[in-house]
Structures are given as structure tokens and as C-alpha cells.
C-alpha positions as CSV (number, residue, x, y, z in Angstrom):
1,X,79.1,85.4,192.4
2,X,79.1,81.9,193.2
3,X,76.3,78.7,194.2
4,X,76.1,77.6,197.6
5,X,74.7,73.7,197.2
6,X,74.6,73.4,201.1
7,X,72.3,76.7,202.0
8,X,72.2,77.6,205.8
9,X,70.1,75.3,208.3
10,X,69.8,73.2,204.9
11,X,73.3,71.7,204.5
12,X,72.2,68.0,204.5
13,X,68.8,68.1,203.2
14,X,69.5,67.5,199.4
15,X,68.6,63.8,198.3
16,X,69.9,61.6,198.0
17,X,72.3,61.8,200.9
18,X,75.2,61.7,198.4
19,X,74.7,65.4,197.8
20,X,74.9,66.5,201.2
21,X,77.4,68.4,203.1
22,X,78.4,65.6,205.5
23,X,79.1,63.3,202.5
24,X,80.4,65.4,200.0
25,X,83.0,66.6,202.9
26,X,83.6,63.3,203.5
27,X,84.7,62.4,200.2
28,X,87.3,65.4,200.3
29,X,84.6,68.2,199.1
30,X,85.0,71.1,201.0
31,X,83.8,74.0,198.3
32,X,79.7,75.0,198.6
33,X,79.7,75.3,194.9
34,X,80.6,72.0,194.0
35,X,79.5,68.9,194.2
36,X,81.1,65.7,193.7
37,X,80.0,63.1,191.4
38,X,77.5,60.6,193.0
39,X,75.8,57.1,191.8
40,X,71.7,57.0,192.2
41,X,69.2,55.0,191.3
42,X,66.3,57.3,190.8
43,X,64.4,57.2,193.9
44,X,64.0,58.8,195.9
45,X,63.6,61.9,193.2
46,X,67.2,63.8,193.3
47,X,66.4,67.0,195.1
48,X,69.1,70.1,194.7
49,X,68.5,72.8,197.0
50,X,70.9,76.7,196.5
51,X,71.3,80.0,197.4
52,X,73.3,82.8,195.6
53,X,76.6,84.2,197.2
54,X,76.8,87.1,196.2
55,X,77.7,90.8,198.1
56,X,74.2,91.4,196.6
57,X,72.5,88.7,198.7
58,X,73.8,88.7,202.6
59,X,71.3,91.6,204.1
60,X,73.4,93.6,206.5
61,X,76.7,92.6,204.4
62,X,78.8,95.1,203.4
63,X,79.2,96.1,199.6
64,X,82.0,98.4,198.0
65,X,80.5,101.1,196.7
66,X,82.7,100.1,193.8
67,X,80.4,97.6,192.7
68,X,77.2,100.0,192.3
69,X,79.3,102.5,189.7
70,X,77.2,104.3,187.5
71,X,74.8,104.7,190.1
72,X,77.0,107.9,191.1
73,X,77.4,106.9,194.8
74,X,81.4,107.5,195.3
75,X,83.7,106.3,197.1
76,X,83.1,104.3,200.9
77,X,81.4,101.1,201.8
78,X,77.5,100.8,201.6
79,X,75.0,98.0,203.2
80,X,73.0,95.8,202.0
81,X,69.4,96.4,202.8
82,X,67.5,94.6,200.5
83,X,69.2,91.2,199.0
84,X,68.8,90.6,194.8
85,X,66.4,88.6,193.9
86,X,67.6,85.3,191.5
87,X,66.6,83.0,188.8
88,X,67.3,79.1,188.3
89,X,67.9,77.9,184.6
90,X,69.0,74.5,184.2
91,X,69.2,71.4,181.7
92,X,69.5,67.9,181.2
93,X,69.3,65.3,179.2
94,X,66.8,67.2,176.3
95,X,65.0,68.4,179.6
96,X,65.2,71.7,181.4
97,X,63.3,74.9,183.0
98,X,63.5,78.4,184.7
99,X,62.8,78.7,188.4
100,X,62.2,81.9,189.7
101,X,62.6,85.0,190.4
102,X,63.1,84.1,194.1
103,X,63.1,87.5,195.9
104,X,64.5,87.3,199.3
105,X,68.0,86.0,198.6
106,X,69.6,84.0,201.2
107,X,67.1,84.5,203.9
108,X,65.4,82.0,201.4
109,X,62.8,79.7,203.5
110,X,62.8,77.1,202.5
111,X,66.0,77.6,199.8
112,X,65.2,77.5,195.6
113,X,65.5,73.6,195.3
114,X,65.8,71.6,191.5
115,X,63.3,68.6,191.8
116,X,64.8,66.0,188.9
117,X,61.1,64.3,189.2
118,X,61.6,62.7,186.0
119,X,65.3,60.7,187.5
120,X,64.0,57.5,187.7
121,X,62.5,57.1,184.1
122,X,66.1,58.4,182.5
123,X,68.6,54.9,180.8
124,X,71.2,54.1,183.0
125,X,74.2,56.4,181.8
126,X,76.0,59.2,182.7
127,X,74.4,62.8,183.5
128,X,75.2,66.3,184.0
129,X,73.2,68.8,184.7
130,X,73.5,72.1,183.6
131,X,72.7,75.4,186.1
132,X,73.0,78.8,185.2
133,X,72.0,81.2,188.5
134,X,71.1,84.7,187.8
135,X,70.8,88.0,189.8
136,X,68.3,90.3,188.4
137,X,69.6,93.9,187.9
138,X,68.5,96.8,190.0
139,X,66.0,94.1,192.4
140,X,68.7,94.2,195.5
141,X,68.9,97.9,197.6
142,X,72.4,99.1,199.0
143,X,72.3,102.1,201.4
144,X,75.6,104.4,201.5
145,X,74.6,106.9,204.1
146,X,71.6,108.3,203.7
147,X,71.5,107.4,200.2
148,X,70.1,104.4,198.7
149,X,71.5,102.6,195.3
150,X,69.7,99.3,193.9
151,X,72.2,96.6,193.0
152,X,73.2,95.1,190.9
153,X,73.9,97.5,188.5
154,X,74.1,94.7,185.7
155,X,72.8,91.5,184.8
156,X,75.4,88.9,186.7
157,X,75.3,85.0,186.8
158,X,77.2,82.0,187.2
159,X,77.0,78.4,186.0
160,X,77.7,74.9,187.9
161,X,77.7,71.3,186.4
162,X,76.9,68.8,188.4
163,X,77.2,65.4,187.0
164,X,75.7,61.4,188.4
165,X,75.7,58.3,187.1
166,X,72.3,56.7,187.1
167,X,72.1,53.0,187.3
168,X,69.3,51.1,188.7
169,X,69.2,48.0,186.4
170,X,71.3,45.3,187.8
171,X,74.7,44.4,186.8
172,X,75.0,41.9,183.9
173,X,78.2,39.5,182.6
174,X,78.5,37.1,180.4
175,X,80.7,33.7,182.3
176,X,82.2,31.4,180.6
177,X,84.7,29.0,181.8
178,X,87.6,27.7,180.1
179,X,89.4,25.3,182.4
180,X,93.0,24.3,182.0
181,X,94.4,22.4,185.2
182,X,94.6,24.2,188.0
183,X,93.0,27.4,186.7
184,X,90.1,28.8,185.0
185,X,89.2,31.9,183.5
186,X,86.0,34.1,183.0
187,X,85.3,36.7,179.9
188,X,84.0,40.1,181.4
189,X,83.9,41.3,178.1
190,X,80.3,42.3,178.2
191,X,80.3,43.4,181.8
192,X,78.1,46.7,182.8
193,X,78.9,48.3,184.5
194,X,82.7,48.5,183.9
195,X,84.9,50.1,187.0
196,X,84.2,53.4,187.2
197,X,86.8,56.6,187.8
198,X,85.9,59.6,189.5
199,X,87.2,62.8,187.5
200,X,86.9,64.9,191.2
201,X,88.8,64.0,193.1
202,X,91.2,61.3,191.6
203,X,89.2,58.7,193.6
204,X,87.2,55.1,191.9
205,X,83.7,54.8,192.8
206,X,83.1,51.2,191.6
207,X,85.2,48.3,190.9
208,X,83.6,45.0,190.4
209,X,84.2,41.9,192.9
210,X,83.6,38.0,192.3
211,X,82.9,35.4,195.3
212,X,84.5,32.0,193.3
213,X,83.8,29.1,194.5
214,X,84.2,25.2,193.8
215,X,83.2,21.8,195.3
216,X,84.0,18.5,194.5
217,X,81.0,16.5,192.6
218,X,82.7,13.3,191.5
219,X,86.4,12.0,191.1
220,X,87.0,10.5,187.6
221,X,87.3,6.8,188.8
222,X,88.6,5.2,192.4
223,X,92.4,5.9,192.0
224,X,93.9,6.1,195.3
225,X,95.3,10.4,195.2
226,X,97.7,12.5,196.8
227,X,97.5,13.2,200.7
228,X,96.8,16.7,201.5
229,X,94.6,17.1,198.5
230,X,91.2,19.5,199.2
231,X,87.7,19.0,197.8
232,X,86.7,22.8,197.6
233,X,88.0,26.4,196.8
234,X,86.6,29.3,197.7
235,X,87.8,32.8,196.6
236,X,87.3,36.5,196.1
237,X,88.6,38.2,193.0
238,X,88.4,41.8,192.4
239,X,88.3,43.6,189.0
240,X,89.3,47.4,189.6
241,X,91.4,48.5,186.3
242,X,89.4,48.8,183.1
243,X,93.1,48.7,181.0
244,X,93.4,46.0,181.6
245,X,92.5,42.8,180.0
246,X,88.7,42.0,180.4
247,X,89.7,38.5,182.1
248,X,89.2,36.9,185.4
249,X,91.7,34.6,186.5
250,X,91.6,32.4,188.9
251,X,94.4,30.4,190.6
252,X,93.4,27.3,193.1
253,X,96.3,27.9,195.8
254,X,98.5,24.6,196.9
255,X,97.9,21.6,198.1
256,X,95.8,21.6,195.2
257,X,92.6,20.1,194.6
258,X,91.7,16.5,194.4
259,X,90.8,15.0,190.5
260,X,87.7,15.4,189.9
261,X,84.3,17.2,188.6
262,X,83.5,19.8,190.1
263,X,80.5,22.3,190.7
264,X,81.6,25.7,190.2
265,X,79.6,29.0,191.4
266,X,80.3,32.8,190.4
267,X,78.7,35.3,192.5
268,X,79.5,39.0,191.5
269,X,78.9,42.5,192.8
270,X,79.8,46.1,192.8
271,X,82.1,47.3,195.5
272,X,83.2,51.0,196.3
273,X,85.6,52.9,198.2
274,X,83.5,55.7,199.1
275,X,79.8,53.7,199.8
276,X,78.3,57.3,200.8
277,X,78.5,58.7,197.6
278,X,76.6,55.5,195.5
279,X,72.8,55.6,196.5
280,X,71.4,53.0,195.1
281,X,69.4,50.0,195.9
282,X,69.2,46.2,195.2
283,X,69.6,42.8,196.6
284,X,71.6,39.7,196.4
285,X,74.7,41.1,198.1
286,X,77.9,39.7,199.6
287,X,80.4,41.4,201.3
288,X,84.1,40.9,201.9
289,X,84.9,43.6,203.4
290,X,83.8,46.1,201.5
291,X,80.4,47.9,200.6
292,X,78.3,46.1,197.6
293,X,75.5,47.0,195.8
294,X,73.3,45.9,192.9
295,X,74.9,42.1,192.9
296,X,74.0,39.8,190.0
297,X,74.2,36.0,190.8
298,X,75.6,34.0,188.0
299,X,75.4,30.4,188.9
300,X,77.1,28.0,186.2
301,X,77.6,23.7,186.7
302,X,80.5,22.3,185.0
């Protein structure tokens, strides 16, 4: 027995769109009874729809008589004629429920679906939620001949996790600068959220990217300076690997810069490889190539 997250004539319905088919599969998920790990903001309300697989659930499918024993059918194939019928339990965070029975299997219209109605009000974290499916004995018919059997002969269920990260506050840093000739660096200690690993597949869904940039103010006094010399920098800086140190550096490239004071801007944002799979929404974005979401400005004058 198995879960089938992407029913028939339902495969991209679920919400947020990082749980349907076409996503998932995009992000390497080809198995029905998985799902892979997705960024949401709450809104709109995740909605899981399922159906059973099961040789108890596909009318017209054909089921080993092995699998009624004890109902003293024999040996041979039989049919299914009537599908099980299946219950829903799931949890999360402190919060769960039983949906169900739902009596006509997969021919299911619309499928069973899990409304997480209560999403948007949970912290910002990580989430899994727990789903136990279960047929309920002796509900489903199988006819062998001219006999009839119902199915399944014992209580049978399976249970999925599927797991999010919910994050609709925006990002938050604490810059400082600490300036030392031709660089400067920023403490990300305090950073939220840090880059973030997927466990399935080996894949990072965020990693966090600065826009740096500097113009001239004032020189220190009228001192004639090198040729060559430029009166701005402009950079982008991305912070992928949570090992290592929680540091920002930044290098001004040759010629160099002229001597000066100088106002200095930071600008940060999320970016991700695989933009299908974060839902979430916000503003003050900047792009460099790569998808950004929930962007914090930081502005600091030196």
C-alpha cells in the first residue's frame, strides 16, 4: 500500500504550486508518494490532496487471490469490484485530525485533500507533517468467479512525512563594518535565515546574496591622487556554506579606489536554485541572476 500525492486529473492542484507534480518532477521527484521539501509562507492555505494505491482501490484491477486468504477463495486471480474505503490521520505541530472514511477509493471526486488552515498563524521554523492512510477491513469487494470476497482481509496502512519550512517574516542581519584599507567586512552572525540544505535530494534551497556597493562622499583634503583611481564599487557577494565562517568579505578590485569617505550601502536577499519549490512572498528584491525572495534592505553611512 502506498500514497499517491498527485491523484488522477488532480496532479497539479495541491497549493502551493511547490507540491505539484510538475514542480516536484522538476526538482528530480519522480515517486507519487513523496514529496519534496518546499518553502511557504502561509498563504495561500497549504492544501494536500491523496488517494490510496492499493490492489484494494483500482475497480476493475486485478487482485491475487492470495491477498483475500482466510476468506477460503483458493488459488487464481479475482477482480476488484468494489474499491476499500480509507481514512486520513495526520499531525503537526501539537495539531492533528482524522478524515474519513472516504468510500469510493480512487474514483475519488474530488480526491481526500488535508487543508493546513491554521499555516499561516504557525512561527517561522521547520515542519513535518505526519500522515498515516488506512484501508478499512472487509469495506472493498473482490469477485473470483462467481464468488465474491470483501477485501482487505486486515486492517492495512501506510505512513508519509512530508516536511516545509515556513518563513514569512523577512530576513534579518545585523551589519557592521570594520574597514581596513581596501576591504571591509560584515558579521552575519545573527543572520535568519541561515543557507538552507535540502535532505531530498542533495540539492540547497536558499543561500543568501548581498548587492555592496560604495560611492565617493569626500576625499580627506586636495592632494593631487593616482591616475586611474575610481570613485565607486559595486558588487555582489553570495553566502552559500553555513561551515563556514559567519563573515562577509569584501575585496574592492584594482585600480583601487580614490582616498576618501565614502557612502556605503548593503542590500541583501534570499536566492535559490530551485525558485519553484520556495512559495513565498515579499518585496524589496534584486536580482543578479538568480531568483530572490523576502529581501531585507540594510542601508548603513560611514
Amino acid at each position: 500500500m502506498s500514497i499517491n500525492f498527485f491523484p488522477r486529473n488532480y496532479e497539479d492542484s495541491n497549493t502551493p504550486a511547490g507540491w505539484t507534480r510538475t514542480v516536484q518532477s522538476n526538482a528530480g521527484n519522480t515517486s507519487p508518494d513523496q514529496l519534496v521539501k518546499i518553502a511557504l509562507a502561509g498563504y495561500p492555505i497549504p492544501m494536500l490532496l491523496m488517494a490510496p494505491l492499493s490492489p484494494f482501490t483500482t475497480v476493475g484491477g486485478q487482485v491475487p487471490v492470495g491477498c483475500v486468504a482466510g476468506n477460503g477463495a483458493g488459488g487464481g486471480v479475482g477482480t476488484l469490484v468494489r474499491p476499500a474505503a480509507y481514512t486520513i490521520q495526520w499531525s503537526l505541530a501539537g495539531q492533528g485530525g482524522n478524515l474519513g472514511p472516504y468510500t469510493r477509493g480512487d474514483k475519488q471526486d474530488p480526491p481526500a485533500n488535508l487543508t493546513l488552515g491554521f499555516a499561516p498563524a504557525l512561527p517561522d521554523g521547520d515542519y513535518c507533517v505526519n500522515i498515516q492512510m488506512a484501508l478499512v477491513p472487509g469495506s472493498g469487494v473482490v469477485a473470483v468467479g462467481a464468488q465474491q470476497f470483501t477485501v482487505p482481509p486486515r486492517p492495512s496502512s501506510v505512513t508519509r512525512q512530508i516536511c516545509f519550512i515556513k518563513m514569512s517574516a523577512r530576513p534579518s542581519a545585523n551589519v557592521t563594518f570594520n574597514s581596513c584599507n581596501t576591504s571591509f567586512s560584515v558579521d552575519l552572525t545573527n543572520i535568519r535565515p541561515k543557507p538552507i540544505f535540502l535532505r531530498y535530494p542533495d540539492m540547497q534551497m536558499f543561500s543568501t546574496v548581498f548587492h555592496v556597493w560604495g560611492k565617493l562622499n569626500r576625499t580627506f583634503d586636495r592632494n593631487a591622487q593616482a591616475e586611474g583611481l575610481l570613485d565607486y564599487f559595486d558588487q555582489y557577494v553570495k553566502w552559500e556554506d553555513p561551515q563556514k565562517p559567519p563573515a562577509l568579505k569584501v575585496f574592492l578590485e584594482d585600480p583601487g579606489l580614490i582616498n576618501g569617505y565614502y557612502n556605503v550601502w548593503i542590500e541583501g536577499s534570499l536566492s535559490s536554485q530551485f525558485p519553484d519549490l520556495v512559495n513565498l512572498f515579499g518585496s524589496d528584491v534584486f536580482d543578479d541572476g538568480s531568483a530572490k525572495f523576502m529581501g531585507v534592505s540594510l542601508r548603513n553611512t560611514s
